[in-house]
C-alpha positions as CSV (number, residue, x, y, z in Angstrom):
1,X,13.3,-25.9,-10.7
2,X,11.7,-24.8,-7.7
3,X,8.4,-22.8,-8.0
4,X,8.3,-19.6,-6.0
5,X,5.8,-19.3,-3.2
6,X,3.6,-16.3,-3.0
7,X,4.6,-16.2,1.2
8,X,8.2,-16.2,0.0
9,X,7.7,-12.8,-2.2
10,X,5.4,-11.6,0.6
11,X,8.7,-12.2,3.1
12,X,10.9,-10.2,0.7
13,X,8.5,-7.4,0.3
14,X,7.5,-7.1,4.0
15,X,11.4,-7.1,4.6
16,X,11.9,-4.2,1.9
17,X,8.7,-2.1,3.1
18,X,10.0,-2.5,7.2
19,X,14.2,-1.4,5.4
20,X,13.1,1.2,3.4
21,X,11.0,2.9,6.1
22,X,14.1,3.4,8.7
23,X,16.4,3.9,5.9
24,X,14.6,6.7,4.5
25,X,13.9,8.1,7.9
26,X,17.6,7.4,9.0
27,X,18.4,9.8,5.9
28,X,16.3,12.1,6.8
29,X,13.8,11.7,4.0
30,X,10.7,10.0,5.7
31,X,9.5,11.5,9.2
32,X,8.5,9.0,11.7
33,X,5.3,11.7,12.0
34,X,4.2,11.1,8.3
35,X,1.3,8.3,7.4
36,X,3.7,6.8,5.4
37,X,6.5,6.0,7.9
38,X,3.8,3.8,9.9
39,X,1.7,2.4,7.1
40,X,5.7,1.2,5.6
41,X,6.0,-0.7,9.0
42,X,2.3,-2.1,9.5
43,X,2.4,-3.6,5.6
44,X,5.9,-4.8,6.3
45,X,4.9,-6.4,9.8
46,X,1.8,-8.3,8.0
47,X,3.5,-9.6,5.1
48,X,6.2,-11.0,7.6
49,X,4.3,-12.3,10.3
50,X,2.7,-14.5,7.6
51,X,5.8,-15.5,6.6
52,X,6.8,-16.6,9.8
53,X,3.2,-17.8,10.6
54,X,3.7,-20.7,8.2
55,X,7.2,-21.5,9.1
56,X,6.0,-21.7,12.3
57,X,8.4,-19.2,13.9
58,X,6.1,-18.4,16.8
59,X,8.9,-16.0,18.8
60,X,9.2,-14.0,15.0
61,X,5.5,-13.7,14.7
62,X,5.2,-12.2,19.0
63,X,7.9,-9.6,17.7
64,X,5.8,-9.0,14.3
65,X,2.8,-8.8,16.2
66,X,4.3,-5.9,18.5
67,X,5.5,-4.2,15.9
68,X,2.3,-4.0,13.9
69,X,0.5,-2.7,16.9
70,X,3.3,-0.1,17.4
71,X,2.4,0.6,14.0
72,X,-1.3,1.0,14.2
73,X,-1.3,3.0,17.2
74,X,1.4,5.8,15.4
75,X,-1.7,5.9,12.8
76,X,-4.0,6.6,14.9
77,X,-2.0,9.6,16.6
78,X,-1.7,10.0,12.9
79,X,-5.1,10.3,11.7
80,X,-7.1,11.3,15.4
């Protein structure tokens, strides 16, 4: 039996946070303009660019990287 790998749950869970956040917003639930909207995207970007970090999916971890940033800079509109 194969033991899971904390990177793999961190894969699922960054894919989950990155889904739920333009699901919710797609419905109408989460603004783009709330902290939480951003914050679902920057957690979801880390938690897969280490992922892809490890499987050494350097094209995955550029777009991960990008969308992190886009992330941090819609919390700082945020918050300043």
């Amino acid at each position: 039996m194969q033991k899971i790998k904390i990177v793999d749950v961190l894969s699922w869970m960054g894919m989950m946070f990155v889904l739920c956040a333009y699901f919710f917003n797609s419905l109408g639930y989460l603004s783009a303009d709330t902290f939480l909207y951003p914050l679902l995207n920057l957690f979801g970007a880390l938690f897969l660019s280490i992922d892809v970090f490890v499987k050494k999916s350097y094209a995955s971890l550029a777009l991960q990287m990008v969308w992190g940033g886009i992330s941090l800079f819609a919390i700082a509109k945020i918050l300043f």
